[in-house]
C-alpha positions as CSV (number, residue, x, y, z in Angstrom):
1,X,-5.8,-3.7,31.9
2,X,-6.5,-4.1,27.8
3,X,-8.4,-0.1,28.5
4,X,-4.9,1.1,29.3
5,X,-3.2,0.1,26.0
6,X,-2.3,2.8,23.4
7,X,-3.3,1.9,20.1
8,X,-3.3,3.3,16.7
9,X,-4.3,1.7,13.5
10,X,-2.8,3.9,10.3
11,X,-4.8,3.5,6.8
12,X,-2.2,4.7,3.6
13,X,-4.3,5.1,0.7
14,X,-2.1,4.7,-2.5
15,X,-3.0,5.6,-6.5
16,X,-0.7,4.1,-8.6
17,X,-0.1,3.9,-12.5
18,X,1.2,1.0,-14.2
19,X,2.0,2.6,-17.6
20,X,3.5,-0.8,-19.3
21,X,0.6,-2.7,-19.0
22,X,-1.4,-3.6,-22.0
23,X,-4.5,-5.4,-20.3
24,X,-5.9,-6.3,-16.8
25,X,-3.6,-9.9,-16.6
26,X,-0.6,-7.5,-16.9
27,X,-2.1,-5.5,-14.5
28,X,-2.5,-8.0,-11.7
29,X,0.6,-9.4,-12.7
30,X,2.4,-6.7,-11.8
31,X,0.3,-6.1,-8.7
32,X,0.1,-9.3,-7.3
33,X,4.2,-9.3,-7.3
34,X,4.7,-6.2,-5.6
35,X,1.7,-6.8,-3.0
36,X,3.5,-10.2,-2.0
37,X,6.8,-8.3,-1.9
38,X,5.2,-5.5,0.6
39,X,3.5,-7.9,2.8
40,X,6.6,-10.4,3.0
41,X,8.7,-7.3,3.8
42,X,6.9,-4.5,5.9
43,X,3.8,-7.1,7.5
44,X,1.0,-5.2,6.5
45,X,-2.3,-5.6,5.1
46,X,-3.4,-4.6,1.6
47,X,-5.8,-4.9,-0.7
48,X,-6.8,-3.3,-4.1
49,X,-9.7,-1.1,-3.4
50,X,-10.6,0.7,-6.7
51,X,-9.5,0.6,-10.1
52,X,-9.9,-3.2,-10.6
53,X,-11.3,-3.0,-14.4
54,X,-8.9,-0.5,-15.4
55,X,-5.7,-1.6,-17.0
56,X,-3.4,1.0,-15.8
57,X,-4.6,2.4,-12.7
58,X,-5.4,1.3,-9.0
59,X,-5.6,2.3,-5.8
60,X,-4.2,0.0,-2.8
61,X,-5.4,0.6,0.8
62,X,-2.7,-0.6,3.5
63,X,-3.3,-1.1,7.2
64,X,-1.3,-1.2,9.8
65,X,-1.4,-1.6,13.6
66,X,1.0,-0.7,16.5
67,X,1.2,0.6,20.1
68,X,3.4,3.9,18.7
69,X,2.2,6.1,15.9
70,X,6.0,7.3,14.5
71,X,6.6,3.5,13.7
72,X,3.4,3.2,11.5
73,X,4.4,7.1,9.7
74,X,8.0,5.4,9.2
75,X,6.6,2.2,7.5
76,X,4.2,4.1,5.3
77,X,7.2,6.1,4.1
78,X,9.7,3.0,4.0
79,X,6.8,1.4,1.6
80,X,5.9,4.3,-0.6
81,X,9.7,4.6,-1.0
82,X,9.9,1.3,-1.5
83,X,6.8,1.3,-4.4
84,X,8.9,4.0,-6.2
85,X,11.7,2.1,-6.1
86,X,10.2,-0.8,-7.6
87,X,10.0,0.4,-11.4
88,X,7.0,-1.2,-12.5
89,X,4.7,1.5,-11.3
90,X,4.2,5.2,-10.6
91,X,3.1,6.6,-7.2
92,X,-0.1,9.3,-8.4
93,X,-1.7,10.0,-4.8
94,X,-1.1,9.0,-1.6
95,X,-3.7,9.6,1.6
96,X,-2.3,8.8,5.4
97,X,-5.2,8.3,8.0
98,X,-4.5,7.5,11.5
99,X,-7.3,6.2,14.1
């Protein structure tokens, strides 16, 4: 029964740059406020996978799981929207993967 359920797992890869911050604390300041805000908001995972010694740039990976593949492509674009709209950083890159 489990082998007949569709499931797709969707990876958004996003580089960001946080041009008002003057050190790493303002950095992760900033961060830490909009990762809480994502996760509360859109249930996702994410982390900070590369950039953590820089003081302006970073790259956040964000997972997430569900049975249809257009709700995963709407939430990834609700959330980058969503980053934008935030102010305190600027969206560089972003990467969707779907497995």
């Amino acid at each position: 029964m489990l082998d007949d359920i569709a499931q797709h797992l969707g990876l958004l890869n996003v580089s960001v740059h946080i041009p008002q911050a003057r050190s790493l604390k303002d950095k992760r300041m900033v961060l830490k406020s909009l990762k809480e805000r994502i996760k509360n908001r859109f249930n996702i995972s994410l982390s900070e996978v590369e950039g953590q010694d820089t003081w302006q740039s970073a790259t956040l990976a964000i997972a997430m799981v569900s049975g249809d593949h257009k709700i995963i492509d709407a939430s990834f674009q609700k959330i980058l929207l969503f980053m934008e709209a935030s102010g305190s950083l600027n969206v560089c890159e972003q990467k969707i993967e779907y497995f």
